[in-house]
RODO-2510 file (C-alpha; in nm, 4 decimals, decimal comma):
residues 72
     n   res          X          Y          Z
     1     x     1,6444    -1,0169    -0,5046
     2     x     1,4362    -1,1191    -0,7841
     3     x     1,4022    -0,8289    -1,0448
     4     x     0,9914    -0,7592    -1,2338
     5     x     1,0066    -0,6044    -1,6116
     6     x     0,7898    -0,2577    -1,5866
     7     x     0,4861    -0,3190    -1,7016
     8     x     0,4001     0,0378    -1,7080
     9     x     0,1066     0,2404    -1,4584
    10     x    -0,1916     0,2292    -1,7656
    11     x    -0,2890     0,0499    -1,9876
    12     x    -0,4423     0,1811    -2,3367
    13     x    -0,7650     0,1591    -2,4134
    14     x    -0,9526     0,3065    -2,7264
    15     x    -1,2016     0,5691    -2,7217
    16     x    -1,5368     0,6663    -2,8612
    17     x    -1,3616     0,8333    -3,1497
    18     x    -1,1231     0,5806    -3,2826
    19     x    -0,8279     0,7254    -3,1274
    20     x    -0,6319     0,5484    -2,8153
    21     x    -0,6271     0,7376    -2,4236
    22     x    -0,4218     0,6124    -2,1707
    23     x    -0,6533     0,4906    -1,9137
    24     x    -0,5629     0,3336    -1,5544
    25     x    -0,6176    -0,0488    -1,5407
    26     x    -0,6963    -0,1412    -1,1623
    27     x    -0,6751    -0,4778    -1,1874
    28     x    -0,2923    -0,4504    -1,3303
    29     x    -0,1678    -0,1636    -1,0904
    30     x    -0,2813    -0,3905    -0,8046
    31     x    -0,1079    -0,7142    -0,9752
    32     x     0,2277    -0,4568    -1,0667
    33     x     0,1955    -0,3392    -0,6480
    34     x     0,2169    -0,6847    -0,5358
    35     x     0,4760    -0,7638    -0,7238
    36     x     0,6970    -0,5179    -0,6111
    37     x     0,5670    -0,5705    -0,2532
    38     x     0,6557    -0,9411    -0,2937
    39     x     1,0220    -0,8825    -0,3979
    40     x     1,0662    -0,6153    -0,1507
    41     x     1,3444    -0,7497     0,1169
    42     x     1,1289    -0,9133     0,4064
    43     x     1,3528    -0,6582     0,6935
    44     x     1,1927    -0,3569     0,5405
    45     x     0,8130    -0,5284     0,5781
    46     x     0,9526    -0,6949     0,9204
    47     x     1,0486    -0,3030     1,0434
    48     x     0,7338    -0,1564     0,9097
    49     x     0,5413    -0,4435     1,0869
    50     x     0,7280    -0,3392     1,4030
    51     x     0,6320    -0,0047     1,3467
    52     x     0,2508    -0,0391     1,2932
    53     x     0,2591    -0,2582     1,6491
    54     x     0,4387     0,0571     1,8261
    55     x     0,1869     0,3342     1,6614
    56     x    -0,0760     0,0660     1,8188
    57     x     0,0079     0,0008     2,1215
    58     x     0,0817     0,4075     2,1733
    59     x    -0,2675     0,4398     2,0489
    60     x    -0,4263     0,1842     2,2566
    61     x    -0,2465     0,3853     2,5649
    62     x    -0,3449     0,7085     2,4677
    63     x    -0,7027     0,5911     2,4701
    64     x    -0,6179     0,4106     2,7981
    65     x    -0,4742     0,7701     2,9437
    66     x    -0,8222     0,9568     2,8222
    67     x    -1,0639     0,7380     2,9281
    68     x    -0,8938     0,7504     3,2637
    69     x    -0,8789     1,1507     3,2618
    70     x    -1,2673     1,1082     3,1239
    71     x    -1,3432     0,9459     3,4396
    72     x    -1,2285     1,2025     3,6767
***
């Protein structure tokens, strides 16, 4: 498994008043969260991709099941 440094979760960005705040940079937490999801093993995303197709297709049936009961 390939290892990313830690970037950190903001970047710092100076204020109205000269001094420096810690404020969040979108653009590098999304970059940072695909770089851990890209060196994540691919079983864990195969699983949770099994996963999201079960919750689906139990949704899709328990729509099924209610429009059925609607019907009655």
């Amino acid at each position: 498994m390939r290892e990313v440094a830690t970037l950190g979760s903001a970047a710092e960005a100076p204020n109205g008043q000269g001094g420096r705040t810690n404020a969040p940079s979108t653009s590098r937490d999304i970059a940072v969260s695909f770089l851990r999801l890209a060196n994540l093993d691919s079983e864990i995303v195969d699983r949770l991709s099994r996963y999201e197709a079960g919750l689906w297709r139990h949704f899709v049936q328990t729509l099924f099941a209610l429009q059925t009961l609607r019907r009655r």
